[in-house]
C-alpha positions in Angstrom: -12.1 5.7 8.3 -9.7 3.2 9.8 -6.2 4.2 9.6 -5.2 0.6 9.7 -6.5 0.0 6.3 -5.4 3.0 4.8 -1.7 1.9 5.6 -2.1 -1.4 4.5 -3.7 0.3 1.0 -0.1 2.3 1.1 2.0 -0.4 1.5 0.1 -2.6 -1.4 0.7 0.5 -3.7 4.5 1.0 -2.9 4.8 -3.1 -2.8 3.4 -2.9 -6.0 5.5 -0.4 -7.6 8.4 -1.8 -6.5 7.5 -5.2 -8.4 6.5 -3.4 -11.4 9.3 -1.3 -11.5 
């Protein structure tokens, strides 16, 4: 598993949330 990726998948999530909420 790449951690790189699995950071960047974070930081989509919590960008998202932020938008949304």
């Amino acid at each position: 598993m790449n951690m790189k990726f699995s950071y960047k998948g974070f930081l989509f999530v919590v960008v998202c949330s932020n938008l949304l909420f």
